[in-house]
C-alpha positions as CSV (number, residue, x, y, z in Angstrom):
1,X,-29.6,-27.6,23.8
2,X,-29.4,-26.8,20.0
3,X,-27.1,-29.6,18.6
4,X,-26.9,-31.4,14.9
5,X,-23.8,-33.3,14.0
6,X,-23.9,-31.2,11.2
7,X,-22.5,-28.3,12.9
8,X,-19.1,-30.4,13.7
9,X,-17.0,-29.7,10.9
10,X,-17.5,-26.1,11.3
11,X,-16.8,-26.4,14.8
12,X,-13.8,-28.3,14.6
13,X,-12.4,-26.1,11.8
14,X,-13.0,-22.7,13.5
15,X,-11.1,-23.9,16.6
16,X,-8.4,-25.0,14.9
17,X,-7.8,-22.0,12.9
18,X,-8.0,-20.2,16.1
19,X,-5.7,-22.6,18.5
20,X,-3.5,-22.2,15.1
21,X,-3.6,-18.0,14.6
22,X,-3.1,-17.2,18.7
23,X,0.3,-19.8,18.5
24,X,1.6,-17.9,15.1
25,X,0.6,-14.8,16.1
26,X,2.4,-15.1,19.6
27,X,5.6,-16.1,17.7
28,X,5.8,-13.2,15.5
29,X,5.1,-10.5,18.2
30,X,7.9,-12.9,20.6
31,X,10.7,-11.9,18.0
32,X,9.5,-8.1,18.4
33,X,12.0,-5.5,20.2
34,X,11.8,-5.0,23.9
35,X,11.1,-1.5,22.5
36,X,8.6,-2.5,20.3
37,X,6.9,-4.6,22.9
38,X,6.8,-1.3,25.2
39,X,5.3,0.7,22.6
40,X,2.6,-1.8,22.3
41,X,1.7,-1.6,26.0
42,X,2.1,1.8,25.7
43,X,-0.2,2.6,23.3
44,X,-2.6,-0.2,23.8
45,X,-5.3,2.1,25.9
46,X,-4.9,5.1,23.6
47,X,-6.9,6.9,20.5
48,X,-4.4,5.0,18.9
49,X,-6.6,1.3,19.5
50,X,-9.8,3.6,18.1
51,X,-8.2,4.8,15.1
52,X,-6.9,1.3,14.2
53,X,-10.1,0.4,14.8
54,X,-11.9,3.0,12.4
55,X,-9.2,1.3,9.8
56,X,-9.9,-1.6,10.5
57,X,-13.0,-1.3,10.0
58,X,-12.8,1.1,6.4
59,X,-9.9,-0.9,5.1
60,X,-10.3,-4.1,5.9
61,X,-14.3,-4.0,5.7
62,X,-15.8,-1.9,3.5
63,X,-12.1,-1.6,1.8
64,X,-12.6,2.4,0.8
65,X,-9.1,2.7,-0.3
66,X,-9.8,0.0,-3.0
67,X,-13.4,1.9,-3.7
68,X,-10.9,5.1,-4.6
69,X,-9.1,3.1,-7.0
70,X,-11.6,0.9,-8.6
71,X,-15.4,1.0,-7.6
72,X,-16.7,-1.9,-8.5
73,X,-13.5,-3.3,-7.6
74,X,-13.7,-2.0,-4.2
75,X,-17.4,-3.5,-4.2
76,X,-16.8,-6.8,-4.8
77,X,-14.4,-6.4,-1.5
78,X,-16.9,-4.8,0.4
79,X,-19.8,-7.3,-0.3
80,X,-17.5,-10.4,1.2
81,X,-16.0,-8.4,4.2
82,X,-18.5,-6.2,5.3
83,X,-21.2,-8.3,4.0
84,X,-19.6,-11.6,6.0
85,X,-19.1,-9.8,9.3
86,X,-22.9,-7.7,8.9
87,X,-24.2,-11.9,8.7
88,X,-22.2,-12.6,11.4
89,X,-23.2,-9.7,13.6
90,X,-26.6,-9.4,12.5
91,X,-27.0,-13.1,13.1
92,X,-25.8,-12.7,16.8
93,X,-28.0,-10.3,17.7
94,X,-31.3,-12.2,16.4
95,X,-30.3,-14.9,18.1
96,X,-29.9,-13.3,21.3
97,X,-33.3,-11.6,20.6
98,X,-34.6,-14.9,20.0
99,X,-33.2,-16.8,23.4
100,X,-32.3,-14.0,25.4
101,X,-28.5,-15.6,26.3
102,X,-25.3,-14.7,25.5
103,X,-24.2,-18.3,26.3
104,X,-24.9,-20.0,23.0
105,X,-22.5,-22.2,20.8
106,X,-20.8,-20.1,18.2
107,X,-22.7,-22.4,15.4
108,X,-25.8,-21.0,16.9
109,X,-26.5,-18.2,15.4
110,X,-24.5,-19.1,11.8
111,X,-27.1,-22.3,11.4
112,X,-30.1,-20.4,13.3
113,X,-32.5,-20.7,10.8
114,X,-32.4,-24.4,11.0
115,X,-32.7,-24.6,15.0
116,X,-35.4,-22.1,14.8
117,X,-38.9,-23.5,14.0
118,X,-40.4,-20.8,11.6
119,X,-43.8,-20.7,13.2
120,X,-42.6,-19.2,16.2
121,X,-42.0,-15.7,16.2
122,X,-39.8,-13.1,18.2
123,X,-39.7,-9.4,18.4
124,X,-38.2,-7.5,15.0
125,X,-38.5,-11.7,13.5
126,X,-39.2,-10.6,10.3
127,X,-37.1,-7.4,10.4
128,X,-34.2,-10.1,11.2
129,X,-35.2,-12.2,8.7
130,X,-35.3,-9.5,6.0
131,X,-32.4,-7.9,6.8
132,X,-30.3,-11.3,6.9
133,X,-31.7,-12.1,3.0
134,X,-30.1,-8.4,2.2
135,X,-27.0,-9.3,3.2
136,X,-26.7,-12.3,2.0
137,X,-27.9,-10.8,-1.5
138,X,-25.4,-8.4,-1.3
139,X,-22.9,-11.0,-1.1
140,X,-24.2,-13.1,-4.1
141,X,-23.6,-10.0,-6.1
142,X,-20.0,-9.7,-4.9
143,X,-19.4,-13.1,-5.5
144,X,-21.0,-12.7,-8.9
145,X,-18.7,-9.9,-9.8
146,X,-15.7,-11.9,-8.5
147,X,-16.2,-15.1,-10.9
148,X,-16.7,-12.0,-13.6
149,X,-13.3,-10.6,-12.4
150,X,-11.9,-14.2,-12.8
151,X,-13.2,-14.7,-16.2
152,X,-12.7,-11.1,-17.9
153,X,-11.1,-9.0,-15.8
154,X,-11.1,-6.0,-17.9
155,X,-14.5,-5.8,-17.2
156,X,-14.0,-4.3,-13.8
157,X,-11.3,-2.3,-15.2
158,X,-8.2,-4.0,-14.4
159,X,-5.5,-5.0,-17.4
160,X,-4.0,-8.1,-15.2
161,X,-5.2,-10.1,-12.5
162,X,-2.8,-12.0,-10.1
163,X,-2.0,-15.3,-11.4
164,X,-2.2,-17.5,-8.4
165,X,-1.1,-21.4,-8.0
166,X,-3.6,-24.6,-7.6
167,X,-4.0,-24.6,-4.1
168,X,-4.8,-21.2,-4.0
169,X,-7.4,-22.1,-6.7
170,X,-8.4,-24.8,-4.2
171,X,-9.6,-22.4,-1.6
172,X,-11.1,-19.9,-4.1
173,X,-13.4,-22.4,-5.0
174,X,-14.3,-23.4,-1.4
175,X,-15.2,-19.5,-0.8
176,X,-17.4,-19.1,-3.3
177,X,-19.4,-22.5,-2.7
178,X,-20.1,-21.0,1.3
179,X,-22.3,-18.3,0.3
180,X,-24.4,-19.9,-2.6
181,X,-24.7,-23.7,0.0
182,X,-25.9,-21.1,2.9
183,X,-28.5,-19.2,0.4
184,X,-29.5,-22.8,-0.7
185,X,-29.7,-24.1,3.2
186,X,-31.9,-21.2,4.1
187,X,-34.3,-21.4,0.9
188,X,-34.7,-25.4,0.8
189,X,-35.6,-25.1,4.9
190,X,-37.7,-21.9,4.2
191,X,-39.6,-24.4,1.3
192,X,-40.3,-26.9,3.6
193,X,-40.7,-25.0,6.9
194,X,-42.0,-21.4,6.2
195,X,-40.1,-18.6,7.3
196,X,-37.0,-16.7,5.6
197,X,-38.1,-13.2,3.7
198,X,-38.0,-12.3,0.0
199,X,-35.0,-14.0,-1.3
200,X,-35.1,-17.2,0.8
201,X,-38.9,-17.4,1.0
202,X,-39.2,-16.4,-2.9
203,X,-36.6,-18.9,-3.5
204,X,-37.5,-21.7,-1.6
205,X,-41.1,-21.6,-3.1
206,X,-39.6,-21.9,-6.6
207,X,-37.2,-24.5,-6.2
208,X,-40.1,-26.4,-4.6
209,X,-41.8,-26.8,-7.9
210,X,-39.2,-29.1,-9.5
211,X,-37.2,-30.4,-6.7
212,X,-37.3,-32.5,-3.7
213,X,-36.2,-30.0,-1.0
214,X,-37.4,-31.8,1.7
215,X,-34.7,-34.3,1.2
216,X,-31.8,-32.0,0.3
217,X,-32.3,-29.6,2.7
218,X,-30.7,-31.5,5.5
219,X,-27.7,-32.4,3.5
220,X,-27.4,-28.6,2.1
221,X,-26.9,-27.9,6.0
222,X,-24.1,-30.4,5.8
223,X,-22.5,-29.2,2.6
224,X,-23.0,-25.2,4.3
225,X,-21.1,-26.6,7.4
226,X,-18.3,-28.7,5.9
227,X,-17.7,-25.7,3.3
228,X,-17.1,-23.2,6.2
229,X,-14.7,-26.4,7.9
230,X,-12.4,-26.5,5.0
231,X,-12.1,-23.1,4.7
232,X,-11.0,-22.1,7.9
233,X,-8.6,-25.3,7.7
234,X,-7.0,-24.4,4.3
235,X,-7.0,-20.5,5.2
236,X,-3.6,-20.5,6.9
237,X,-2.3,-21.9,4.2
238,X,-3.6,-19.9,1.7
239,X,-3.7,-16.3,0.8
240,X,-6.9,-15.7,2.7
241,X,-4.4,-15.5,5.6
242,X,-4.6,-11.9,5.1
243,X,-8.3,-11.9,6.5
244,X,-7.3,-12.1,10.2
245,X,-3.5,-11.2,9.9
246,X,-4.2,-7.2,8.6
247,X,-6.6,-6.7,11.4
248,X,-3.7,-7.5,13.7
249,X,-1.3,-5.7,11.5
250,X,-3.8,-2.3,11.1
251,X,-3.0,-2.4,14.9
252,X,0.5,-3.2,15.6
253,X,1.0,-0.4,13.0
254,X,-1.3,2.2,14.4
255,X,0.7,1.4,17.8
256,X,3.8,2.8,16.0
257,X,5.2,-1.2,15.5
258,X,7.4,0.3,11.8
259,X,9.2,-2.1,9.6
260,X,12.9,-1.8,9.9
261,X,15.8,-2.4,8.2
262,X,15.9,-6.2,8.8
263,X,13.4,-8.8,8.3
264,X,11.5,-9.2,11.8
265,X,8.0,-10.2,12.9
266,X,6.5,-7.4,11.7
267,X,8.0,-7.9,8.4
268,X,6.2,-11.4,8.9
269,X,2.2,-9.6,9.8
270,X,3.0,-7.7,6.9
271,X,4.5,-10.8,4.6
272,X,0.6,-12.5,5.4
273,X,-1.5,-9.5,5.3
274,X,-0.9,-9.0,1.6
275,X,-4.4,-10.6,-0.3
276,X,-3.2,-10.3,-3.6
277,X,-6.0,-8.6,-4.6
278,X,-3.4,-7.9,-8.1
279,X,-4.0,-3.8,-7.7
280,X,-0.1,-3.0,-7.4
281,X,0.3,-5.1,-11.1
282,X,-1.3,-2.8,-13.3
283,X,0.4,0.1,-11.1
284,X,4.3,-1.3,-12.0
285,X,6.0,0.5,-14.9
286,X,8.3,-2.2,-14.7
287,X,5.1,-4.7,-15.9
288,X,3.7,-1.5,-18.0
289,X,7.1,-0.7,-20.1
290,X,9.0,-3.8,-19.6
291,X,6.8,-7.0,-19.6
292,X,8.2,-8.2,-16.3
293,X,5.4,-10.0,-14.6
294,X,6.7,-11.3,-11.7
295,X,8.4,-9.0,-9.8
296,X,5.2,-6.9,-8.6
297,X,4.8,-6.8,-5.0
298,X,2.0,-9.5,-5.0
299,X,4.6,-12.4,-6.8
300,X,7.4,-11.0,-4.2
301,X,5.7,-11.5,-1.0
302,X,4.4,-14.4,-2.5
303,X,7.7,-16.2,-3.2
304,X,9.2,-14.7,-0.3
305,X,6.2,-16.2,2.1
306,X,6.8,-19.7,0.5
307,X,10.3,-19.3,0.3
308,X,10.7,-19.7,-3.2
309,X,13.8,-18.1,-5.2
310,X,13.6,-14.5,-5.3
311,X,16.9,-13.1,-6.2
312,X,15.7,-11.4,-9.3
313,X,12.8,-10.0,-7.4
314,X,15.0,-8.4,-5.0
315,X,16.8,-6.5,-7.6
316,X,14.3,-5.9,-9.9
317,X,12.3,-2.6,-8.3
318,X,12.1,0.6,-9.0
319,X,11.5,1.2,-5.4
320,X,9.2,4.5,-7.0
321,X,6.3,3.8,-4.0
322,X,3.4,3.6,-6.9
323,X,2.3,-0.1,-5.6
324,X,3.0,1.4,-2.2
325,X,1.1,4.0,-2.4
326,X,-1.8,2.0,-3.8
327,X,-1.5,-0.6,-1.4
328,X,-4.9,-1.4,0.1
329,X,-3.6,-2.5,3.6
330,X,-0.5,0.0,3.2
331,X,2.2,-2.8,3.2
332,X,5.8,-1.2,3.4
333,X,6.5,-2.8,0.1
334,X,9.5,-0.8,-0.3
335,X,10.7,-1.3,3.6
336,X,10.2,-5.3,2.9
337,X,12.1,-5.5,-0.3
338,X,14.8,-3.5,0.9
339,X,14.7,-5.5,4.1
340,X,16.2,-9.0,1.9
341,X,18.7,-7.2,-0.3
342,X,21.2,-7.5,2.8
343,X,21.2,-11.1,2.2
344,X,22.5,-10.7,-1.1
345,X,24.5,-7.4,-0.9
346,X,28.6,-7.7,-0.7
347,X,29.3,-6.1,2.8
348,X,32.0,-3.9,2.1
349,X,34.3,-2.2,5.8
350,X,35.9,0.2,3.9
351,X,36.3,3.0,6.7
352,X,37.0,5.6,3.4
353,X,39.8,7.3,4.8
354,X,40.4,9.5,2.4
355,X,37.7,11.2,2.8
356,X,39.2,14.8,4.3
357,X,37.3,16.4,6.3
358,X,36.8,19.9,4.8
359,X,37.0,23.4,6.1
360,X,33.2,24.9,7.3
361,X,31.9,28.6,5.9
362,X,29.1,29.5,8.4
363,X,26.4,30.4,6.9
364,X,22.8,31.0,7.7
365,X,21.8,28.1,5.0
366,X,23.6,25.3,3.6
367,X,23.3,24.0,0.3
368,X,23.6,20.5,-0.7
369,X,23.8,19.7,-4.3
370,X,24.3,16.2,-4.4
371,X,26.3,13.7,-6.8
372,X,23.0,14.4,-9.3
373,X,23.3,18.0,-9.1
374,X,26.8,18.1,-9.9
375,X,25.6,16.1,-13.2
376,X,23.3,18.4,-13.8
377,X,25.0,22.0,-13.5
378,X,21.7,24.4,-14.7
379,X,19.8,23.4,-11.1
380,X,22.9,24.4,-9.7
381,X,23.1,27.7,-11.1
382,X,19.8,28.2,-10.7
383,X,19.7,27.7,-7.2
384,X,22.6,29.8,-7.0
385,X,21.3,33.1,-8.6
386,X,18.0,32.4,-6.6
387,X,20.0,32.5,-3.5
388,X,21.3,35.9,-4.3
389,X,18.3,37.5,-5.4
390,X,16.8,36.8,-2.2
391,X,20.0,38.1,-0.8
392,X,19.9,34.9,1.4
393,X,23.3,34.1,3.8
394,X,24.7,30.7,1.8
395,X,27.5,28.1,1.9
396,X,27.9,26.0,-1.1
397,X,28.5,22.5,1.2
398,X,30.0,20.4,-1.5
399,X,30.7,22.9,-4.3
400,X,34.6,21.5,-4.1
401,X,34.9,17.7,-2.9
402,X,30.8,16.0,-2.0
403,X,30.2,13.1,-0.6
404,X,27.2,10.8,-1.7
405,X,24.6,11.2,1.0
406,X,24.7,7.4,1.3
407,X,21.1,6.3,-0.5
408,X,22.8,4.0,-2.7
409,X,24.6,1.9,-0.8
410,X,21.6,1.4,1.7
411,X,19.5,1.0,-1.8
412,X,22.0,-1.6,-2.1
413,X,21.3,-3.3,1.3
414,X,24.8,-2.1,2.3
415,X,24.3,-0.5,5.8
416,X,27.2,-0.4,7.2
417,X,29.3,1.4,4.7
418,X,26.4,3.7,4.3
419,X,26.7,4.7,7.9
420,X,30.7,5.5,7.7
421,X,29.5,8.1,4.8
422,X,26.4,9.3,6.8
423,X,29.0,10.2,10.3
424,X,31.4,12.1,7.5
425,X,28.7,14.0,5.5
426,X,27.0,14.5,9.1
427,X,30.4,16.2,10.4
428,X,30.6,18.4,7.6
429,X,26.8,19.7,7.5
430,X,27.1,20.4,11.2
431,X,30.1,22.0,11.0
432,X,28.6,24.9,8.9
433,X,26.9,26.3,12.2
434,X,23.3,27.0,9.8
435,X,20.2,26.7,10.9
436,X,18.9,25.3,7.5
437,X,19.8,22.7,5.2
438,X,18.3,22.6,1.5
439,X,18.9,20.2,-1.5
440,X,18.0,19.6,-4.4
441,X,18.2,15.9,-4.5
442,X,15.1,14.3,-3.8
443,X,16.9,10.9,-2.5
444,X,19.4,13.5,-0.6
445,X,16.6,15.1,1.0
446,X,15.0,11.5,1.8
447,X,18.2,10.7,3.6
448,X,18.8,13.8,4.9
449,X,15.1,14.1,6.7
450,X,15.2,9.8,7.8
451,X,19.2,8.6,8.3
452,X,21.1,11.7,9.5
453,X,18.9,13.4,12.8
454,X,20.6,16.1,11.6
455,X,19.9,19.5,14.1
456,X,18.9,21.5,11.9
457,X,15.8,22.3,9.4
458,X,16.2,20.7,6.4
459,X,14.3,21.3,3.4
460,X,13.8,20.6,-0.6
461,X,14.7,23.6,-2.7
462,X,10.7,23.2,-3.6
463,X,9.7,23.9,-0.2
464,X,12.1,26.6,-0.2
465,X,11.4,28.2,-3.1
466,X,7.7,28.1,-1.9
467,X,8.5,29.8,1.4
468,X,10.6,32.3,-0.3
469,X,8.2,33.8,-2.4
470,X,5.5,33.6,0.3
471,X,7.6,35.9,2.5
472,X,8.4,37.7,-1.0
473,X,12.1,37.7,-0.7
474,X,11.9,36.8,-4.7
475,X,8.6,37.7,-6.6
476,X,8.6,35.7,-9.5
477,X,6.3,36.9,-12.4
478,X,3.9,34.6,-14.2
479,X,4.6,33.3,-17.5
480,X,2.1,32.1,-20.1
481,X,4.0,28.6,-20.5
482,X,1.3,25.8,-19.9
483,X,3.4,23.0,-17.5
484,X,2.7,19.9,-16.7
485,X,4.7,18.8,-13.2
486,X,6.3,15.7,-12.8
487,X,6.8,14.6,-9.0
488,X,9.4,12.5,-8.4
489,X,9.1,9.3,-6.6
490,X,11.3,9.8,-3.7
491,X,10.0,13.7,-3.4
492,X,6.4,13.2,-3.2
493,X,5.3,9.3,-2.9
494,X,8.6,8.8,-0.7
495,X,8.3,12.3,1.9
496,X,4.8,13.7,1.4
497,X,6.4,16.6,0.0
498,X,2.6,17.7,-3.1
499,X,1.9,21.3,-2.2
500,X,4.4,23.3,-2.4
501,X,5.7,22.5,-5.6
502,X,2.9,22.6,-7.2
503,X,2.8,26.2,-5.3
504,X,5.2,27.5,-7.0
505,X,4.4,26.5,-10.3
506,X,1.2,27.6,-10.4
507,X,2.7,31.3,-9.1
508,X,5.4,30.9,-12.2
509,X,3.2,29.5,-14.8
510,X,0.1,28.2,-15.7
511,X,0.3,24.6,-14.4
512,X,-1.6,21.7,-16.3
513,X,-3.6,19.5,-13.7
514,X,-3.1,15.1,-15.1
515,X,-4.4,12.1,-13.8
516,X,-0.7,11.7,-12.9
517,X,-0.8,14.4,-10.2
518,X,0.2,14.2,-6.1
519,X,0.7,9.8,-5.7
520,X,-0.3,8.8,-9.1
521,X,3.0,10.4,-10.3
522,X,4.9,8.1,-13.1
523,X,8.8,7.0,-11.7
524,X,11.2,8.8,-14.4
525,X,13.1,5.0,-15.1
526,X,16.6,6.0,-13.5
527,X,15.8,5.1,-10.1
528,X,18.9,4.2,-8.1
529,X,17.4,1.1,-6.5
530,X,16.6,-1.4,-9.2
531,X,20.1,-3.0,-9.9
532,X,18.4,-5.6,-12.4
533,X,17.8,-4.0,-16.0
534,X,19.6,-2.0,-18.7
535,X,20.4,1.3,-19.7
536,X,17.9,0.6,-22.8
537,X,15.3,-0.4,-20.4
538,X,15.4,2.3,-18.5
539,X,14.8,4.5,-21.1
540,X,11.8,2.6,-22.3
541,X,10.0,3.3,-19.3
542,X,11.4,6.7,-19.4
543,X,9.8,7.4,-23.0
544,X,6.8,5.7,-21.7
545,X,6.4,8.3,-19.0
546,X,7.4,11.3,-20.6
547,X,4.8,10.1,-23.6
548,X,2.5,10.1,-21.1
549,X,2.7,13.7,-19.3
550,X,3.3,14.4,-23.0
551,X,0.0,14.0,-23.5
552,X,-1.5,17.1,-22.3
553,X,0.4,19.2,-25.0
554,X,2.3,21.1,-22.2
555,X,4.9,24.2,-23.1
556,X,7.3,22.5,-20.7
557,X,7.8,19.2,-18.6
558,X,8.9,20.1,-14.9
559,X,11.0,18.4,-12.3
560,X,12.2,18.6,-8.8
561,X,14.5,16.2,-9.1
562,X,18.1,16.2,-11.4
563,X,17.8,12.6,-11.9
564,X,14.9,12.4,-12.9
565,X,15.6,15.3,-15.7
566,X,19.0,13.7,-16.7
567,X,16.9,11.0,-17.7
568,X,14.0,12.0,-19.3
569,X,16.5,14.3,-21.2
570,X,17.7,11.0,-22.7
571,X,14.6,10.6,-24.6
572,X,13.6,11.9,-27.7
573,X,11.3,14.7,-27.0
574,X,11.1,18.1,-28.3
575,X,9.2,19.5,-25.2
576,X,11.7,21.2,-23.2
577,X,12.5,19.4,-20.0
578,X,13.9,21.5,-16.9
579,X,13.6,21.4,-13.0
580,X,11.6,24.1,-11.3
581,X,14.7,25.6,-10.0
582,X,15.4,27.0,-12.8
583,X,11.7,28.1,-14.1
584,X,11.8,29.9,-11.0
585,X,15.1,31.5,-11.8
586,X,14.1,32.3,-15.0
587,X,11.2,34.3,-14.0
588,X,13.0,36.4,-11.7
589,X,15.7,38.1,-13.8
């Protein structure tokens, strides 16, 4: 029997966190939908449970989508997740190798090269051994490049790192003793034993010139041990949550598990799978314009979790998808903040009565304009002339008396009314008898495509533009104005809608490519959803983001979107500013 007392407060401390993970874990999924709970079974024994698992595996191991942003970034990540569970594993199988059972404590094969006498070998014993002194190299380095990080972070490229409180701290400092008491553990016992491989043995041999490792080896063991204890005591209560809770999350959300409108227990896997790894900080115009610091997702989830005030958090998004879509663990950041604004939103029951219902023209394909197109008149009459150059069959829906698609008020947290508007707009689409439905409102289309289940198509005028000159009902000609394309947030980040806009700018001009292309687009500052700052705010980050596409000396800024033109119209540029509506039309006079 392999036994130390040493090995006790690593022990105790993994099967608390474990008793304490399976009780909090059951809670959460308990709250979860009877439907939610049949998808699960339903999908348990599916491709779905191996492609969580290949995401598990290159998100929350070797962490590739932070690698994409950030290399040495995504690195640092790699070396303590991958590089942890490779010592784990790696150390499991050597041990097994060594005594041939499956049936060994856990502590086994994490203290195995003090049960195991050096002098006695095993098959592949030095393969083992050097493969284990890799590893555990490769963590030093991360953990090197993490105190780096914490000193000077714009040394791995990042402007501002997440500022987190004292116990936090605590923890941080626990981690980063494990791996350096381990590598001193291994090299004292390889000093006085034999054994270990080029870092250990090397290392051991050294510090025996000036130290006594005969006598601080055994307590190194003890200081290795207690290390690992307290962390997996203070980790529940700590950000390092995230470590087991996005595993579990990765799969609940590969089963089809979404986040809804209210706060739920998948809101809560989400809430503690965020590590505040600080990459959706430097990705916030709202930090980047404005100077607000603490209203990034990280400081949100953060309060939220602790239950701290966050009424000015709630309000205070853009709700543009750019931390989103950076996300590392891809958190519904947007889903979750919208989730608490109900809490603070005035529930109005207005039934709006006076909304008429209005007389249907059938037509093949209906337009929908939107309360921004209206404010915006050119996209109109762009779309317009479009419409009968192709020679298509069109109703104008709400070319006399619109009604809002309904985004706001559920920006707003206000459900209910927005489902009295959504039944009357619904009524009066249907009613048209087409077969299509195409806007060109980005947070129309949004609602259109995810709140109506409207039956029929329905489409941005970008996608329709696109498949109108593919089937060469317009042909457009090229012009020698150099564009740079602005995506807006709700278009692109918010319905996956990249290709064919830039499609049909490339077959209408000679598109610029930026660094701000597909989901690195920049939010145009008059987003509906943040209900916090100013009209001079907003168009700060507007003239930040127009400065910025600005930057490429483009003929013309483009748009999808008549928001986002209204605003950026507000700044003072001398580059024309249209939407590609009516670049299109323009071309096909």
């Amino acid at each position: 029997m392999y036994y130390d007392p040493f090995v006790l407060p690593f022990t105790i401390g993994l099967n608390i966190l474990l008793i304490y993970l399976v009780i909090k874990y059951a809670r959460w999924i308990r709250t979860f939908s009877p439907e939610d709970k049949r998808t699960i079974r339903r999908n348990f024994f599916s491709l779905k449970t191996l492609k969580a698992g290949k995401e598990v595996f290159l998100e929350s191991l070797v962490h590739h989508k932070i690698f994409r942003t950030n290399p040495f970034l995504g690195y640092m990540h790699m070396c303590f997740g991958l590089g942890w569970f490779l010592l784990i594993v790696v150390g499991k199988i050597e041990s097994l190798v060594y005594h041939t059972s499956i049936f060994n404590p856990p502590y086994f094969a994490i203290f195995f090269r003090y049960f195991h006498p050096a002098q006695e070998t095993f098959p592949y014993s030095s393969t083992f051994a050097f493969l284990m002194d890799l590893i555990l190299l490769m963590i030093l380095s991360g953990l090197t490049l993490a105190f780096l990080k914490r000193m000077y972070s714009k040394a791995l490229g990042l402007k501002k790192t997440t500022n987190h409180r004292p116990f936090d701290l605590l923890i941080l400092t626990v981690l980063w003793l494990i791996f350096p008491l381990r590598f001193l553990a291994e090299s004292f016992t390889s000093g006085v034993r034999g054994g270990g491989s080029f870092l250990t043995h090397s290392a051991g041999n050294l510090f025996d010139t000036f130290l006594p490792i005969e006598s601080l080896a055994y307590p190194a063991w003890w200081a290795y041990s207690s290390a690992l204890g307290l962390f997996f005591l203070l980790l529940p209560f700590s950000r390092y949550m995230h470590i087991p809770t996005e595993i579990v999350y990765i799969f609940l959300k590969n089963w089809g598990i979404k986040q809804g409108k209210q706060f739920t227990g998948i809101s809560q896997f989400q809430l503690y799978s965020c590590s505040r790894c600080g990459i959706c900080i430097d990705r916030c115009q709202l930090g980047t314009s404005l100077g607000h610091t603490d209203t990034q997702p990280v400081y949100f989830l953060k309060k939220l979790r602790h239950e701290k005030e966050h009424t000015v958090q709630i309000a205070d998004c853009l709700m543009c998808g750019r931390c989103e879509a950076a996300c590392p663990v891809d958190l519904k950041l947007n889903a979750l903040r919208l989730s608490q604004r109900t809490d603070y939103t005035h529930i109005t029951k207005s039934t709006y009565d006076y909304i008429q219902p209005q007389p249907a023209f059938p037509a093949k394909v209906a337009y929908f304009a939107g309360c921004m197109g209206h404010l915006t008149p050119s996209v109109i009459q762009a779309m317009e002339h479009i419409f009968r150059k192709a020679g298509v069959d069109y109703t104008f829906i709400d070319q006399q008396t619109g009604i809002c698609c309904g985004r706001p008020m559920m920006l707003a947290g206000n459900h209910n009314a927005a489902s009295v508007i959504v039944e009357k707009n619904k009524a009066r689409i249907e009613n048209s008898g087409a077969g299509l439905l195409v806007t060109s409102c980005p947070i129309c289309y949004k609602t259109f495509r995810e709140e109506y289940r409207l039956n029929l198509k329905v489409m941005h005028h970008t996608e329709y533009l696109n498949d109108l000159i593919r089937n060469k009902l317009i042909t457009p000609h090229q012009s020698e104005l150099k564009t740079v394309f602005h995506n807006p947030c709700e278009l692109g980040r918010g319905c996956g809608v990249y290709a064919a806009p830039d499609q049909v700018l490339q077959t209408v001009s000679h598109k610029l490519a930026t660094v701000y292309d597909g989901k690195n687009s920049l939010c145009c500052g008059g987003s509906l959803a943040n209900i916090h700052i100013d009209p001079g705010q907003r168009t700060r980050i507007s003239s930040d983001a127009v400065k910025a596409y600005l930057s490429y000396q483009p003929d013309l800024l483009v748009t999808a979107c008549p928001l986002c033109k209204k605003t950026f119209m507000k700044t003072d540029t001398a580059v024309p500013i249209k939407d590609i509506a009516e670049v299109v039309a323009e071309n096909c006079r």
